[in-house]
MDAnalysis code that builds the backbone (N, CA, C; Angstrom):
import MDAnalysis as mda
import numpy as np

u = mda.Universe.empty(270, n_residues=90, atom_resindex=np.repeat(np.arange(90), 3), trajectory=True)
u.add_TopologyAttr("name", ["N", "CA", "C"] * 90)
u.add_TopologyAttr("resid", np.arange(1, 91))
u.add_TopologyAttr("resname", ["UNK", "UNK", "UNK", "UNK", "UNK", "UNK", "UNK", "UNK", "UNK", "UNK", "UNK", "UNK", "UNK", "UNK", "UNK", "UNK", "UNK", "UNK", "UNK", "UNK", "UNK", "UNK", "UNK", "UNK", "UNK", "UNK", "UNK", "UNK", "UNK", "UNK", "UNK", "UNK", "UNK", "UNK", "UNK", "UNK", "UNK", "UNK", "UNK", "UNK", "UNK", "UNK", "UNK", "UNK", "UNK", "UNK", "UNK", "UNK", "UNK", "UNK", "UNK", "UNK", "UNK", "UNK", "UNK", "UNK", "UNK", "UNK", "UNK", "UNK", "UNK", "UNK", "UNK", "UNK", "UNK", "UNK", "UNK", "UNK", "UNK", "UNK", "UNK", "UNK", "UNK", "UNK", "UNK", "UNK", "UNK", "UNK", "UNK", "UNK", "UNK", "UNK", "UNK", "UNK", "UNK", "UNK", "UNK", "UNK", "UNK", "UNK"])
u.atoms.positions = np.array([
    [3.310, -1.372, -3.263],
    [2.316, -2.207, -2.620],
    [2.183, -3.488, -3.419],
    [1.699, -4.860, -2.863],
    [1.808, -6.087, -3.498],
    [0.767, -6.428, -2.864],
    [-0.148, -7.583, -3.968],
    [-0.947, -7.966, -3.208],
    [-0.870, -9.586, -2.908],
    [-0.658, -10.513, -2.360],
    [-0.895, -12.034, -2.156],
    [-1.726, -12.519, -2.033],
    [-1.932, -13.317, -2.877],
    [-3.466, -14.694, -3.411],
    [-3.217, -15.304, -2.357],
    [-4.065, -15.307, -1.349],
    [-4.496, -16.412, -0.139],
    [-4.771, -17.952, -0.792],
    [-4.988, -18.087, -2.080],
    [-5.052, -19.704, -1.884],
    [-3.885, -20.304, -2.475],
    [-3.282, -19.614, -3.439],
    [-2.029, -20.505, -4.026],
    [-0.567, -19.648, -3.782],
    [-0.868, -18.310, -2.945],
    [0.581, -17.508, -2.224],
    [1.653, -16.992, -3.379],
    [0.914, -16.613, -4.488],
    [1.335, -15.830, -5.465],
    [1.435, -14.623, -5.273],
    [1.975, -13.542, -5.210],
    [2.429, -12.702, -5.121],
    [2.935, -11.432, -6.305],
    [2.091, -10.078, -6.399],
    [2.195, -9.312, -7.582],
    [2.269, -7.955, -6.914],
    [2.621, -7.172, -7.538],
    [3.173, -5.779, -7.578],
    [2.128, -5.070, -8.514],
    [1.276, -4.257, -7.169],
    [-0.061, -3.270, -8.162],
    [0.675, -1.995, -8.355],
    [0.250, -1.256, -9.908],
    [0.771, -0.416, -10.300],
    [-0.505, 0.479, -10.250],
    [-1.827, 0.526, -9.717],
    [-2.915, 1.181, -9.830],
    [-2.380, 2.411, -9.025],
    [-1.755, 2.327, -7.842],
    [-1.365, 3.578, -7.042],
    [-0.974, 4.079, -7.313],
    [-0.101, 4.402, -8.628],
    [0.482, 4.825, -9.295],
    [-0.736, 6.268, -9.690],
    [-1.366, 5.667, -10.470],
    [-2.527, 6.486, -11.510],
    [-3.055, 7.196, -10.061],
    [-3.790, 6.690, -8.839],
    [-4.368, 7.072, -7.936],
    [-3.380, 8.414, -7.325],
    [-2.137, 8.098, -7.435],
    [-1.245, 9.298, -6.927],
    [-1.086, 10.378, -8.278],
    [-1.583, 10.288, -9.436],
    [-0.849, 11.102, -10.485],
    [-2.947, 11.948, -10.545],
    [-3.500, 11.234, -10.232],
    [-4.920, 11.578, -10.178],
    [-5.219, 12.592, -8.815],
    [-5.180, 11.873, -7.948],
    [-5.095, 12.718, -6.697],
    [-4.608, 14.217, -6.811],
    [-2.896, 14.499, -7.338],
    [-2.522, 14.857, -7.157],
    [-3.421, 16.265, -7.977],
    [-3.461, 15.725, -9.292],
    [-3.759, 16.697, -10.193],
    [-5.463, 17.502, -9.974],
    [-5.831, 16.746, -9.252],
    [-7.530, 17.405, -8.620],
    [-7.305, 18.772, -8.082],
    [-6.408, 18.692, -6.643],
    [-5.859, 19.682, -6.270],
    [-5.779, 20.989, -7.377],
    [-4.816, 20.493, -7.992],
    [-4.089, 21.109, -9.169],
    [-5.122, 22.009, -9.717],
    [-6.187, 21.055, -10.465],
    [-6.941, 21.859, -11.266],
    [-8.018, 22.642, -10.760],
    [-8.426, 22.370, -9.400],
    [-9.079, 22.958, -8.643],
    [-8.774, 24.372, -8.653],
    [-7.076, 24.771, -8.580],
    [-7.104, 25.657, -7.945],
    [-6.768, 26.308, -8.632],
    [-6.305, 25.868, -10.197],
    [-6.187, 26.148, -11.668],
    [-7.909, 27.283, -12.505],
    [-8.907, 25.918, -11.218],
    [-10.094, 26.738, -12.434],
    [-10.502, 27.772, -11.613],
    [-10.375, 28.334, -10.642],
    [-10.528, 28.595, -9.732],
    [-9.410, 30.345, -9.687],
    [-8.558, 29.670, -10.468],
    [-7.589, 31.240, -11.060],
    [-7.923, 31.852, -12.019],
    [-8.643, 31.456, -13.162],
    [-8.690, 31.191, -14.307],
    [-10.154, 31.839, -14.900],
    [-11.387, 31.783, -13.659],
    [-12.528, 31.863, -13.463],
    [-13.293, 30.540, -14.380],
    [-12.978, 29.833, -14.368],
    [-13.564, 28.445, -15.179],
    [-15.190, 28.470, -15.544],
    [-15.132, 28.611, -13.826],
    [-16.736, 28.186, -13.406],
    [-17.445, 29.572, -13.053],
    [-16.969, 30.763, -13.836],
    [-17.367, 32.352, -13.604],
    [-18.883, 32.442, -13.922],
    [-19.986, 32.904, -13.341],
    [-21.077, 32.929, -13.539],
    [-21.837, 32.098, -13.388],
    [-21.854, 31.037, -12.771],
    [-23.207, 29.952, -12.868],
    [-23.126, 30.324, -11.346],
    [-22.543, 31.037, -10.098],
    [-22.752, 31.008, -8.995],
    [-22.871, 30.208, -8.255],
    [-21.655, 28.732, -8.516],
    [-21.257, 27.972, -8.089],
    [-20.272, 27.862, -8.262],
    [-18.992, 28.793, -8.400],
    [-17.690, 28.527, -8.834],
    [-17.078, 28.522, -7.883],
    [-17.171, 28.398, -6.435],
    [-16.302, 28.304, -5.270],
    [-16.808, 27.149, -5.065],
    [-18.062, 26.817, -4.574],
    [-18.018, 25.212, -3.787],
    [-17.783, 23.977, -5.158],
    [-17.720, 24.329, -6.753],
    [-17.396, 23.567, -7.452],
    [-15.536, 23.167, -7.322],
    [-15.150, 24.390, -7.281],
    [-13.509, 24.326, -7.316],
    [-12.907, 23.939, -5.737],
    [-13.535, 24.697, -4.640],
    [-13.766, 23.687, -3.447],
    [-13.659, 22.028, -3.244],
    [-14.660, 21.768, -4.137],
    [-15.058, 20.156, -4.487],
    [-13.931, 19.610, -4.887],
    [-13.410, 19.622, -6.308],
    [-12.455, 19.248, -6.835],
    [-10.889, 19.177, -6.576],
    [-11.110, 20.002, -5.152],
    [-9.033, 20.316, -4.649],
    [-9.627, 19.242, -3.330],
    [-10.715, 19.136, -3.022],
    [-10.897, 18.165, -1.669],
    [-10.883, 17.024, -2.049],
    [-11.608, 16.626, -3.282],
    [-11.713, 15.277, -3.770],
    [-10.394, 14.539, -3.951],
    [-9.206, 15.648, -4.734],
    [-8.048, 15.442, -4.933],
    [-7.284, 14.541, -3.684],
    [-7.426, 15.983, -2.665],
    [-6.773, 15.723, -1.307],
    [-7.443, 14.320, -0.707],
    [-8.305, 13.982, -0.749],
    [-8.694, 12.555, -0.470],
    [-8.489, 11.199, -1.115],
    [-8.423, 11.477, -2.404],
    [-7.605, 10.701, -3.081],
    [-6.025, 10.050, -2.449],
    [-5.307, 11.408, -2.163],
    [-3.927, 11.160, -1.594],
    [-4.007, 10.770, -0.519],
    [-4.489, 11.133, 0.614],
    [-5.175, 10.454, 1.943],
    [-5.109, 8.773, 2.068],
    [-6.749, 8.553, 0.959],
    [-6.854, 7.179, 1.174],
    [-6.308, 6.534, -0.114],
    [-5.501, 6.920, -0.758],
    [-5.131, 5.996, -2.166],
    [-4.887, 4.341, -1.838],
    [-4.604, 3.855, -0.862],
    [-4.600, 2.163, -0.166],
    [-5.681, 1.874, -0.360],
    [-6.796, 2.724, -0.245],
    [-8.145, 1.865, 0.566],
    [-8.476, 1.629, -1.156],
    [-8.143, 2.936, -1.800],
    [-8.619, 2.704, -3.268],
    [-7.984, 1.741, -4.152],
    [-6.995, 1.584, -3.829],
    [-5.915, 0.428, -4.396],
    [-7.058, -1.096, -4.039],
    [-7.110, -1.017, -2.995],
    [-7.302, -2.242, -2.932],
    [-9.254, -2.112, -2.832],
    [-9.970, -0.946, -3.422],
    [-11.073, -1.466, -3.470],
    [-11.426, -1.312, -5.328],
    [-10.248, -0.943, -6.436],
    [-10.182, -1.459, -7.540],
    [-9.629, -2.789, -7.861],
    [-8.448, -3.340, -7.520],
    [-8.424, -4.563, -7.400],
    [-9.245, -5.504, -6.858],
    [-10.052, -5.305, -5.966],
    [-11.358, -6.471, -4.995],
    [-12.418, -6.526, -6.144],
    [-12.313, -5.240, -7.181],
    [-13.774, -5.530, -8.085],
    [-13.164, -5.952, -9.109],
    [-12.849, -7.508, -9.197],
    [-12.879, -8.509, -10.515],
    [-11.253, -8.749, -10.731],
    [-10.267, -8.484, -9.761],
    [-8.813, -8.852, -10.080],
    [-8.642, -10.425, -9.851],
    [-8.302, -10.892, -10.531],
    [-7.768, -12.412, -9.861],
    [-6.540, -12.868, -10.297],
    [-6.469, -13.771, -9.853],
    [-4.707, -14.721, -9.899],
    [-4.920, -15.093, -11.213],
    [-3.663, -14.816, -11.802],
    [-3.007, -15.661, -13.191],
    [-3.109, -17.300, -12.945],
    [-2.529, -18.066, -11.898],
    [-2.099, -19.123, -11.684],
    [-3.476, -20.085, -11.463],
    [-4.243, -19.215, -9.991],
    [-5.512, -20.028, -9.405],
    [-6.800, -19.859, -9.737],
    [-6.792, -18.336, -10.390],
    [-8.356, -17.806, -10.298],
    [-8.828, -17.124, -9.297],
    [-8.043, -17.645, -7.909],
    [-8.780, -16.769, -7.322],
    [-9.209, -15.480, -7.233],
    [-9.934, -14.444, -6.195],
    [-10.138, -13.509, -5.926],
    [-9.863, -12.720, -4.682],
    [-9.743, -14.162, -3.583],
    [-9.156, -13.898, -2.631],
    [-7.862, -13.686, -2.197],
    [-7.652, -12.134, -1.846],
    [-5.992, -11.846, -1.565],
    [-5.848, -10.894, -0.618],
    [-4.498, -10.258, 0.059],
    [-4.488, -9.230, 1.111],
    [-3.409, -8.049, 0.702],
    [-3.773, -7.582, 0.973],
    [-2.185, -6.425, 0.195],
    [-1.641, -6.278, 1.450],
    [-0.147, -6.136, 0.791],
    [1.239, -6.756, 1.671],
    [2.409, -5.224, 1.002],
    [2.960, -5.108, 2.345],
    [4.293, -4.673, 1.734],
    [5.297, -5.051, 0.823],
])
């Protein structure tokens, strides 16, 4: 994914999706990790906690775009212009 500065048409390659896919992925993971394991054994919340954490995951992978580009919108700007204004591009 790349995103382009609308005022001076600079053009960069975000590596955040990256982390968002290695994050995502691993929610799942540990969800179903603590969840084998009895992590959360006795407080009588150890299903909708480990529940929580494999869904959160799975949504992560879902919308990882929307998240890409709503960590970059908070405070990324152009090397060249400053700006802030940009669109993510193939």
């Amino acid at each position: 994914m790349y995103i382009k500065f609308k005022k001076c048409g600079h053009k960069e390659k975000t590596n955040v999706s990256f982390f968002v896919k290695i994050i995502g992925a691993s929610l799942p993971a540990g969800g179903f990790y603590a969840w084998v394991t009895y992590l959360f054994a006795g407080t009588g919340l150890a299903m909708p906690i480990c529940i929580a954490i494999a869904t959160g995951g799975i949504a992560m992978l879902c919308f990882k775009d929307e998240i890409v580009a709503w960590i970059i919108e908070k405070g990324y700007q152009c090397e060249k212009c400053g700006s802030k204004d940009w669109q993510a591009c193939e």
